[in-house]
C-alpha positions as CSV (number, residue, x, y, z in Angstrom):
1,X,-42.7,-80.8,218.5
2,X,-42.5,-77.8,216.7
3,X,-40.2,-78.1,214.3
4,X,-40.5,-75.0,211.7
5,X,-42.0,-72.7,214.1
6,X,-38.5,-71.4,215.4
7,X,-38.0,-70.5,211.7
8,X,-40.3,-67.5,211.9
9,X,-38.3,-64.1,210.8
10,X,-39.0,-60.7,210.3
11,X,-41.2,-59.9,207.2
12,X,-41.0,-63.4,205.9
13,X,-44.4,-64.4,206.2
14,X,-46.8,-66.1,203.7
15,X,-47.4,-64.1,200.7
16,X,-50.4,-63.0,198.9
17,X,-52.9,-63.3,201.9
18,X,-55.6,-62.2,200.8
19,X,-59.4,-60.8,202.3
20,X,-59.6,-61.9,206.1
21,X,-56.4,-62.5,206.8
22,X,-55.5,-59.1,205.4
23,X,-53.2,-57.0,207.9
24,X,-52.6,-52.9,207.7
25,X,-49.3,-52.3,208.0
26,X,-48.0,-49.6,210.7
27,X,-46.7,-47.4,208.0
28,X,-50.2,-47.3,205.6
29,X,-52.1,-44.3,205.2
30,X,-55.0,-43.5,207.3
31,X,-57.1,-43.9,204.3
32,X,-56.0,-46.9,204.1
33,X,-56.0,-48.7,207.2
34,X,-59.1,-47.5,207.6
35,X,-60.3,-49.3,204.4
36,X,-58.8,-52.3,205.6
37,X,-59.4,-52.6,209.4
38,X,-63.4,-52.0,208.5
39,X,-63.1,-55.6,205.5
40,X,-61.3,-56.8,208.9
41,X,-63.8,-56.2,211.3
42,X,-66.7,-57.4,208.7
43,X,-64.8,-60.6,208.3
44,X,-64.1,-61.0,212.1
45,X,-67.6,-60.6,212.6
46,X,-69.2,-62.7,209.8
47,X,-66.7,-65.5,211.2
48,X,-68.2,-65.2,214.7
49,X,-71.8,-64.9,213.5
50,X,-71.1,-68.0,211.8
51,X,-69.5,-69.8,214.9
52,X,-72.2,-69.0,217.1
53,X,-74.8,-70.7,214.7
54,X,-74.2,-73.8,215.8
55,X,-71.9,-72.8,219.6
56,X,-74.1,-71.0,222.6
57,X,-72.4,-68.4,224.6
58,X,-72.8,-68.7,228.7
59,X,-72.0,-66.1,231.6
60,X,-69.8,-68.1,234.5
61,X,-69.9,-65.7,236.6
62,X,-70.3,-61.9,236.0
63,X,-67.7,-60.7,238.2
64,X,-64.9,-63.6,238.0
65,X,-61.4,-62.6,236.1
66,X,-58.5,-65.2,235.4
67,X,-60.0,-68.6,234.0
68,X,-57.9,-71.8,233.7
69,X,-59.2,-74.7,232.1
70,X,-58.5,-79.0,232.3
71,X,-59.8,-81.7,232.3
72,X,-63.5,-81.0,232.2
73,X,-63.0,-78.2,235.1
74,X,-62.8,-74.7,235.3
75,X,-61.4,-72.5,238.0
76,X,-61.1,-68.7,238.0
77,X,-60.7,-66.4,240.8
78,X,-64.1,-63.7,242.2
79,X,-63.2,-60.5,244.0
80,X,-65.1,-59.4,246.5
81,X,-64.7,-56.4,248.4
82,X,-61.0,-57.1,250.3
83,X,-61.4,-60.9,249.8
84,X,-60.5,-62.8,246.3
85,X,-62.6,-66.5,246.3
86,X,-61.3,-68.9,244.3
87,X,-64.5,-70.7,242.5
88,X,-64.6,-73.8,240.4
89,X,-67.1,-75.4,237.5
90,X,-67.4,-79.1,237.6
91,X,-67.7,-81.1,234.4
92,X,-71.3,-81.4,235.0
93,X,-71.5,-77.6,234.8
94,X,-71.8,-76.9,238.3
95,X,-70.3,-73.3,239.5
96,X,-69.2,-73.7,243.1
97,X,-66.8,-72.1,245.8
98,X,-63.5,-73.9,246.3
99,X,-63.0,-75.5,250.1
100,X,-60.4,-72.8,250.9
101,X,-60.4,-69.9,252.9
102,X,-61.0,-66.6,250.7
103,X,-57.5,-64.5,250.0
104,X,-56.8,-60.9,251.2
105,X,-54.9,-60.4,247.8
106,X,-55.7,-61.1,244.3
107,X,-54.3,-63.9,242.8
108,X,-54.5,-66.4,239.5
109,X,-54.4,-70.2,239.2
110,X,-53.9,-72.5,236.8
111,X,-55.6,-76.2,236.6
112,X,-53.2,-79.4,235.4
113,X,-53.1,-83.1,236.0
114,X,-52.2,-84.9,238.9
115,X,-52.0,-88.3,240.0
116,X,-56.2,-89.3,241.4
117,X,-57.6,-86.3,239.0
118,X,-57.1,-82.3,238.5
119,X,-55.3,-80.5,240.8
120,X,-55.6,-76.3,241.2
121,X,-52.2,-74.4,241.6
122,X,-52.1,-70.5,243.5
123,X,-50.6,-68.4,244.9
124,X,-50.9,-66.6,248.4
125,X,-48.7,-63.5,249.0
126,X,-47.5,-61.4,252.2
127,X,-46.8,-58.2,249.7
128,X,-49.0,-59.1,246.6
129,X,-48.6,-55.8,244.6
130,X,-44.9,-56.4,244.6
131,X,-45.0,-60.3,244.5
132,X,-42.8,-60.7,248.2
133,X,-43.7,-62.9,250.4
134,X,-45.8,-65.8,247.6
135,X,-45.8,-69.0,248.0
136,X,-47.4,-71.7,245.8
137,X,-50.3,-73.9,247.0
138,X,-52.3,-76.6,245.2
139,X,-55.9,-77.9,246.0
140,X,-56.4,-81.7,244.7
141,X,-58.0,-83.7,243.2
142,X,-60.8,-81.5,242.6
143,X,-64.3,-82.8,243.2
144,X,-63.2,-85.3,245.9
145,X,-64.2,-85.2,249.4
146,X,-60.0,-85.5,250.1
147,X,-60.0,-82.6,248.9
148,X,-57.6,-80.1,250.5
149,X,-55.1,-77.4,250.3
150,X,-51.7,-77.8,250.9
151,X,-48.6,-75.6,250.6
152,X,-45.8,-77.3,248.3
153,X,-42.6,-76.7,250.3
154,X,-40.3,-75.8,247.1
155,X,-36.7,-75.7,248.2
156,X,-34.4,-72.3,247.2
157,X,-36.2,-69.8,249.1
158,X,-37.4,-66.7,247.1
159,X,-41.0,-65.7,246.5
160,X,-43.0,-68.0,243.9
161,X,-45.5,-67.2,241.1
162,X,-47.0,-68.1,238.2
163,X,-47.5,-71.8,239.0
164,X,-48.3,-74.6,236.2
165,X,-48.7,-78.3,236.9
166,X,-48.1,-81.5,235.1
167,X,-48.3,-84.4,237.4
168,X,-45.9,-84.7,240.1
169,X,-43.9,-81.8,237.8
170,X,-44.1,-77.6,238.7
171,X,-43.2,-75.1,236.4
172,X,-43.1,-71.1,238.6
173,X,-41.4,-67.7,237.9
174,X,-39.3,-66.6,241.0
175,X,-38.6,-62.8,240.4
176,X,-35.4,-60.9,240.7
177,X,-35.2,-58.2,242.9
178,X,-33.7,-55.1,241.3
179,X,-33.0,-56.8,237.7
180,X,-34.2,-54.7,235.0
181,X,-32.8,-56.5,232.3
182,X,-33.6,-60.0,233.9
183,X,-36.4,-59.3,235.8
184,X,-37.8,-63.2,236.4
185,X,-36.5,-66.6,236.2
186,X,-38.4,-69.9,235.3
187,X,-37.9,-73.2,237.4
188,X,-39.0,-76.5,237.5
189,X,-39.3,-78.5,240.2
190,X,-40.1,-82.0,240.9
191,X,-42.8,-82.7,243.9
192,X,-40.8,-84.2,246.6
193,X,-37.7,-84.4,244.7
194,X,-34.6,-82.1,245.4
195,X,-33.1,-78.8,243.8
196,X,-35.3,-76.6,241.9
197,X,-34.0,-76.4,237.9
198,X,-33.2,-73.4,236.3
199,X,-35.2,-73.0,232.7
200,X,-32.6,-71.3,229.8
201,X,-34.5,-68.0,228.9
202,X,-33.8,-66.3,225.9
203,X,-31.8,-63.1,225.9
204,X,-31.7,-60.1,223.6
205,X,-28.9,-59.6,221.4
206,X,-28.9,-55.7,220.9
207,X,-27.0,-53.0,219.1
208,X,-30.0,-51.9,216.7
209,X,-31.8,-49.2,217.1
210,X,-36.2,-49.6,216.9
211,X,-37.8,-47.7,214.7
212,X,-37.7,-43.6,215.6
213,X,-34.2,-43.7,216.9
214,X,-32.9,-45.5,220.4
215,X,-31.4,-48.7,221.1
216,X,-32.8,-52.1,221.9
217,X,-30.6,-52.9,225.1
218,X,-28.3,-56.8,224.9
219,X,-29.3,-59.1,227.5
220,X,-32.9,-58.3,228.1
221,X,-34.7,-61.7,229.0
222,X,-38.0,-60.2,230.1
223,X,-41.2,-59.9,232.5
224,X,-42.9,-63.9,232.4
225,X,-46.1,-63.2,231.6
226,X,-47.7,-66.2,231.3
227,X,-46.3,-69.8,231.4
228,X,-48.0,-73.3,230.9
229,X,-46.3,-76.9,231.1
230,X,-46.7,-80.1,229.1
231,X,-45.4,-83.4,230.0
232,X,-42.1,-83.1,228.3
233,X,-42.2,-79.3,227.4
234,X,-43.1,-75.3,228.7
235,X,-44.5,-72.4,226.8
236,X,-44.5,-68.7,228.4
237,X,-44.6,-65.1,227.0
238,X,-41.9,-62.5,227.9
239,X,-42.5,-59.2,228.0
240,X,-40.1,-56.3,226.9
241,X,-40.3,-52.6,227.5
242,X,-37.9,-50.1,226.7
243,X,-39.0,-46.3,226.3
244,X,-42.2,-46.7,224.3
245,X,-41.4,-49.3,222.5
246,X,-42.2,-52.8,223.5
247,X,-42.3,-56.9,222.4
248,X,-44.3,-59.1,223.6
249,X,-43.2,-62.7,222.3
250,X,-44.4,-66.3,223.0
251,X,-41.9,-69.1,223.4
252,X,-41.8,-72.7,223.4
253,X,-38.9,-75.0,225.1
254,X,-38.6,-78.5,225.7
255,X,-37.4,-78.7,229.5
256,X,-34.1,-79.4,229.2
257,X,-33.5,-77.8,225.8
258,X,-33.5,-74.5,224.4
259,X,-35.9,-71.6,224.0
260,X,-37.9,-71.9,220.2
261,X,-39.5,-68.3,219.1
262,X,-43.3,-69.2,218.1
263,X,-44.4,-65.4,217.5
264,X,-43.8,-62.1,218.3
265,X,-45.8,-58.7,218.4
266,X,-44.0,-55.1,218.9
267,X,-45.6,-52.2,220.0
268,X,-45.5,-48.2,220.4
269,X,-46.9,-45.4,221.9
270,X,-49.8,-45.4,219.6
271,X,-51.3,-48.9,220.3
272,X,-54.9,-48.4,223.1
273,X,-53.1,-50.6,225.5
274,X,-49.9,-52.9,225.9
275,X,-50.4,-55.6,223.6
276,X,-49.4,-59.1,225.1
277,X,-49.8,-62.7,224.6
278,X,-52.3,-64.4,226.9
279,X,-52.8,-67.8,228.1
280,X,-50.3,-70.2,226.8
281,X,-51.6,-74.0,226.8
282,X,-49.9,-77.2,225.5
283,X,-52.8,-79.3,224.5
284,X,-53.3,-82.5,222.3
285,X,-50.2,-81.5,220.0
286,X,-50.8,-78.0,220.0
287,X,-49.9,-75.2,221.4
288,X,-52.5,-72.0,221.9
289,X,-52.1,-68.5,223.2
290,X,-54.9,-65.5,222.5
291,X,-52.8,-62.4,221.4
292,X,-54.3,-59.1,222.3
293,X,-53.3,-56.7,219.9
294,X,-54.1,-53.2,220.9
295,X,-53.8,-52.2,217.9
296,X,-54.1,-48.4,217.3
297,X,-57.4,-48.3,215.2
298,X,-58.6,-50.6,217.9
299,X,-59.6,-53.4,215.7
300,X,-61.0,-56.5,217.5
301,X,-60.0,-58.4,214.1
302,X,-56.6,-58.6,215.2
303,X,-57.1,-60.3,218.3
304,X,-56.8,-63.7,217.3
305,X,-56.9,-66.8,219.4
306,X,-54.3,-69.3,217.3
307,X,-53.2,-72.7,217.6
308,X,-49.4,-73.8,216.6
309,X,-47.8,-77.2,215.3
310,X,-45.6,-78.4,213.3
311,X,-44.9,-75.5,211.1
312,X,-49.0,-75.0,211.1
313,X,-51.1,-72.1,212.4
314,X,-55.1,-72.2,212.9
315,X,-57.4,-68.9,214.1
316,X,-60.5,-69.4,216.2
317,X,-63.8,-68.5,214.0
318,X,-64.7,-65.9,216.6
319,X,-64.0,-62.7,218.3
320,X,-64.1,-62.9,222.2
321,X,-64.0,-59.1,222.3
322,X,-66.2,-55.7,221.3
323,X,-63.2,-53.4,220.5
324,X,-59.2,-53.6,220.5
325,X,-59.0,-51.6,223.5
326,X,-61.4,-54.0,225.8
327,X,-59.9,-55.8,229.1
328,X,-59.2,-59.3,229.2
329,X,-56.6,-61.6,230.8
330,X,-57.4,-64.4,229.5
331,X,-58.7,-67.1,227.1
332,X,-58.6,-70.7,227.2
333,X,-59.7,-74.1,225.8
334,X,-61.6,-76.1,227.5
335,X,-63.0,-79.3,225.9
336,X,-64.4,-78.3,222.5
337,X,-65.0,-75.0,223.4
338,X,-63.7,-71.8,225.2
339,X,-63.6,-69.5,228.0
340,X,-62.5,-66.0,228.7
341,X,-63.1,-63.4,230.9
342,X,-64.5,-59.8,229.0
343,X,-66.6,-58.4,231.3
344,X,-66.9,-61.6,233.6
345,X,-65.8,-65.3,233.4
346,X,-67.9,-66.7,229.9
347,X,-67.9,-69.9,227.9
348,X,-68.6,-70.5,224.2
349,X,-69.8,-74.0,224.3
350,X,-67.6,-74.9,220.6
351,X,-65.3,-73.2,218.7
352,X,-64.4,-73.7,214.7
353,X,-60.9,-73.6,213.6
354,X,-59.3,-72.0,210.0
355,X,-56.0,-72.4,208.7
356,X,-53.9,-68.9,208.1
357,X,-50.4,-68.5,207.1
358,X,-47.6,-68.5,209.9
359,X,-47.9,-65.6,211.9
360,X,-44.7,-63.2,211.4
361,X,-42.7,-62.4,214.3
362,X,-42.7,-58.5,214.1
363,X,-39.3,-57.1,215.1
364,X,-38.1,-53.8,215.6
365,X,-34.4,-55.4,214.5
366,X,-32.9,-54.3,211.0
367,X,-31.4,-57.6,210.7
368,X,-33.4,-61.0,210.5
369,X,-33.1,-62.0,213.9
370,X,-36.5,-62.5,215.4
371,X,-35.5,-61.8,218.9
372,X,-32.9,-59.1,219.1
């Protein structure tokens, strides 16, 4: 499906970009990058100026973090004191509680498909700040009197997170105690079938040494960060770490095939915050993810919500943030427009699209592997 995408390497990118799509480099003067991330903000800005014409910005809910979006719904999770509510918008636009108790732990859900409408998958954990105990429960189909929750009795033992849904089919991350190199797997599992199915991660080749000395380690897979699933295919982020140096990369695998790099950001101890890809979706042919850059000027420019197919890259016409450093966890589509949650749960009612050139997968490699 993406054919061309798993060709991205190191500094081979589309040449001559030119005015918004223009990109400091980490080793530019001050001077410089200054000159540059100021034309970037002024473009960033004129674009969303210009998207918000004709789209309207709404507030969800002022204190709700961790939207997921299908179908026409929208569900995102409101802390509360000790108790986390999970809360839902209809299609019609109605913001409502969801029929289930309230969680003593945070938690984040994702919406998908299911057989009678759109089911809500989450997690419920005994240890929550070190992900023991979870297990995976799904409300469906959303709106319907039936309604209910019910714990989906996945076979292997282990604790489960990061649930996505396509029909009767669950993608989760079941993490591995005391792994640092291999600190989460991804399995599939069929609802009511047998044996979970073990998803091929990628794994670092190593033997080069990152910029300012060090060596990138061999067989690092990677934290799962996010993860979505499509009816023949996944899409998830890893995130690596070593000393102060860091990648965070989005991936996209048909189940049952092999991992494909889509892109790839690095980081250092000057970025504001850890940059990492949020939000993967498969969608109508595409497949989006919002990356938050972090970068040190703290640009909001170089956040950029992109779509991906077919050797084909498009950038939202608007910035969902005020500055680089700014907390988010996510961004997704919904319908023809968007929501995010930057200071509360929000929706842009449309969103306009531009084509830019591939993104390049930044490496800290001194060959042209993109994931080393």
């Amino acid at each position: 499906m993406f054919t061309g995408l798993g060709q991205l390497q190191p500094g081979v990118g589309a040449q001559g970009v030119r005015g918004c799509d223009a990109r400091p480099r980490r080793r530019t003067t001050r001077a410089f990058a200054a000159a540059v991330a100021a034309v970037a903000i002024a473009c960033v800005w004129l674009g969303a100026s210009t998207a918000a014409g004709a789209a309207s910005v709404s507030v969800l809910d002022p204190g709700g973090a961790g939207v997921s979006a299908y179908g026409g719904w929208a569900a995102w999770k409101h802390e509360e004191g000790s108790a986390t509510r999970l809360e839902l918008r209809s299609p019609s636009g109605a913001v409502m509680a969801a029929p289930i108790p309230p969680s003593t732990a945070s938690f984040e859900v994702q919406l998908g498909p299911v057989s009678g409408g759109v089911a809500a998958v989450y997690v419920r954990c005994s240890e929550p700040k070190k992900s023991l105990g979870c297990k995976i429960y799904e409300l469906a189909p959303l709106g319907s009197s039936s309604a209910s929750e019910r714990l989906l009795a996945i076979p292997g033992g282990g604790s489960d997170i990061e649930p996505a849904i396509w029909k009767s089919r669950l993608a989760f991350v079941r993490p591995n105690a005391g792994s640092a190199k291999r600190p989460d797997e991804i399995y599939t599992w069929t609802s009511g079938g047998g044996a979970v199915r073990a998803v091929q991660l990628p794994e670092s080749r190593g033997g080069r040494e990152p910029e300012g000395g060090g060596t990138w380690p061999k067989g690092l897979t990677g934290a799962i960060t996010g993860l979505t699933i499509g009816p023949s295919q996944l899409a998830y982020v890893t995130n690596n770490l070593t000393g102060s140096f860091g990648e965070t990369t989005l991936w996209y695998e048909p189940i049952g095939g092999h991992p494909e790099l889509i892109d790839q950001e690095t980081s250092g101890a000057g970025n504001v915050c850890s940059p990492e890809f949020l939000s993967p979706l498969i969608s109508a042919g595409w497949l989006y993810a919002y990356l938050h850059a972090c970068d040190p000027s703290a640009n909001p420019g170089l956040d950029r919500l992109t779509r991906y197919k077919h050797g084909e890259a498009q950038r939202a016409k608007y910035t969902f943030i005020h500055a680089g450093d700014d907390m988010l966890s996510s961004v997704v589509i919904d319908g023809a427009g968007v929501d995010w949650d930057n200071e509360g749960v929000k929706r842009l009612s449309s969103v306009s699209w531009r084509k830019i050139p591939l993104p390049v997968a930044q490496t800290f490699c001194t060959r042209s592997d993109p994931f080393c």
